[in-house]
N, C-alpha and C positions, 0 to 999 in steps of 0.2 A: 587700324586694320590695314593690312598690305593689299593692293588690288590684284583678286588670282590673272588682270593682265593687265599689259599697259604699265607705264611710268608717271602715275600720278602722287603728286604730293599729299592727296587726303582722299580717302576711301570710306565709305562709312553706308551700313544696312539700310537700304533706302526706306524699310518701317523707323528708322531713328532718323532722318531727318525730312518728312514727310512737309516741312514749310519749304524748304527749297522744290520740292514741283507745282507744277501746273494743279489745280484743282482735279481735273478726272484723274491726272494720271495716282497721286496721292489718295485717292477715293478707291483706285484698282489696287493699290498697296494694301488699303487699310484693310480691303475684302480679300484680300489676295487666299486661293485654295489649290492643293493640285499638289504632284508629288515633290516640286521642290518648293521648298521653305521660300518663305518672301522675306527673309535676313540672306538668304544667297543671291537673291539681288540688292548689284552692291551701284550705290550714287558715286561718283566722280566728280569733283570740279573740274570747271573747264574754262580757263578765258574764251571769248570769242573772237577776239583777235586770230585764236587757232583755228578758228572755224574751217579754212578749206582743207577741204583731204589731205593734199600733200602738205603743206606744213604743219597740219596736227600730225601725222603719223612722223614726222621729220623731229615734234617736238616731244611728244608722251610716247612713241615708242613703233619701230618699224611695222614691229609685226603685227601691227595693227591692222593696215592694210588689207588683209588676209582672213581677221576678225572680226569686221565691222560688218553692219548691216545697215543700208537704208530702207524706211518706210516712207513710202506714199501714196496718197488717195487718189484713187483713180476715179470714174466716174464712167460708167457706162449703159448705154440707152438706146431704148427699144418700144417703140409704137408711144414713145412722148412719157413713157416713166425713165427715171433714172436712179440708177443704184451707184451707191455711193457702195466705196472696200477698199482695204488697205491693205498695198503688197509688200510683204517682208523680203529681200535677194539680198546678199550682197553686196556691199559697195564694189569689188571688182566686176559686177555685173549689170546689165538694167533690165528694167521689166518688161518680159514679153508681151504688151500692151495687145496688142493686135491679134495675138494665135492663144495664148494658154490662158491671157488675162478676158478677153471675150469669150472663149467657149464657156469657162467656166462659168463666169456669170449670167452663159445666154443671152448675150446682149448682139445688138448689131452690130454699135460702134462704142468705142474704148476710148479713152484718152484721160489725159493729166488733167485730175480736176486743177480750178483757177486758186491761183492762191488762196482768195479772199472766202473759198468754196472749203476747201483744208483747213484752213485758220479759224474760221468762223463754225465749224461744224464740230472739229474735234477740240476746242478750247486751247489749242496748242499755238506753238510760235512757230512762224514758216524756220524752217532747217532744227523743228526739233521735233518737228511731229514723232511720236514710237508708240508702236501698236500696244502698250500699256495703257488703258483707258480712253481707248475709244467709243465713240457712242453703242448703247445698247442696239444689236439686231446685223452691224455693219461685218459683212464678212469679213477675214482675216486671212488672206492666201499667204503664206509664207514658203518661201524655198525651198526644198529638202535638204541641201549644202547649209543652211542657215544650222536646222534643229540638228545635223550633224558636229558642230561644234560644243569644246566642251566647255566658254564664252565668247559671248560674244557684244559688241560696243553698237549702242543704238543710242537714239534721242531721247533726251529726258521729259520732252516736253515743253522746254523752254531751249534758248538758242546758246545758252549756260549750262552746260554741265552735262554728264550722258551718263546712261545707267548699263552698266556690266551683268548680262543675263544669260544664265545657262540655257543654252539653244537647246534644250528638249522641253524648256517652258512653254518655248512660242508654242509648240506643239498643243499647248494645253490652255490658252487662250479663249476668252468668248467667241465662239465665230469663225476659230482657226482652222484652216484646213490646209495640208502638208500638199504641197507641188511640186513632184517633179519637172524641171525644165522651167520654171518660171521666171526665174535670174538665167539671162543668157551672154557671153561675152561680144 
């Protein structure tokens, strides 16, 4: 299978190779529902070696840049509860923690949950967490630029390989809810 982006050597329906992810995120495949098919999400190998932005985009393909998205859990708290929720932007963008990421949630204060808070909660690996099988209940704020593409490059889960997802799925996600302005440059 050719990957609809990117310059990757192997491409393949991420319901057909469902031992290469993380446990939830393989568990949100196998249940996967909503108007696009879960064979249109397509798995990618990936050294990790390529791991930082500019030399994966330098090595699978420019415009990637342009097409990527990072998720991560943020963590925000109010009278000593804390909500855990994961924001979908952009990699040319980061997340407005402080104005769109708190209102929403009604929280006082926002910020980057700790690693060990990320890893430990969504069964994921730090730099591969993707809003594909996160815990039951956890919001999902994702960008409105995100669901506007027609894919886009997130984490698989693990710090190996990323999954190719048609941006009007995040839309249709557990938990998801479309944000304007959330990715800010």
């Amino acid at each position: 299978m050719q990957a609809p982006i990117g310059h990757f050597e192997q491409a393949t329906p991420a319901p057909d190779c469902l031992d290469e992810l993380t446990p939830p995120v393989a568990d949100a495949v196998r249940r996967w529902h909503g108007s696009v098919p879960a064979e249109q999400i397509v798995y990618v190998d990936t050294d990790p070696q390529w791991a930082d932005t500019a030399v994966f985009v330098e090595h699978y393909g420019r415009e990637l840049l342009e097409q990527s998205a990072n998720c991560v859990v943020v963590a925000g708290k109010r009278g000593g509860e804390t909500t855990l929720a994961a924001c979908v932007v952009l990699s040319t963008t980061r997340v407005d923690v402080n104005g769109v990421v708190r209102r929403h949630l009604g929280v006082r204060k926002a910020s980057f949950a700790p690693m060990d808070t990320a890893t430990g909660r969504t069964g994921m690996e730090y730099g591969g967490v993707t809003p594909i099988g996160l815990p039951e209940g956890w919001p999902v704020l994702v960008d409105a630029a995100v669901v506007d593409l027609p894919y886009v490059l997130v984490g698989s889960g693990r710090r190996r390989g990323k999954l190719l997802v048609p941006g009007k799925a995040f839309a249709e996600l557990p938990g998801a809810v479309v944000l304007e302005g959330l990715g800010v440059a």
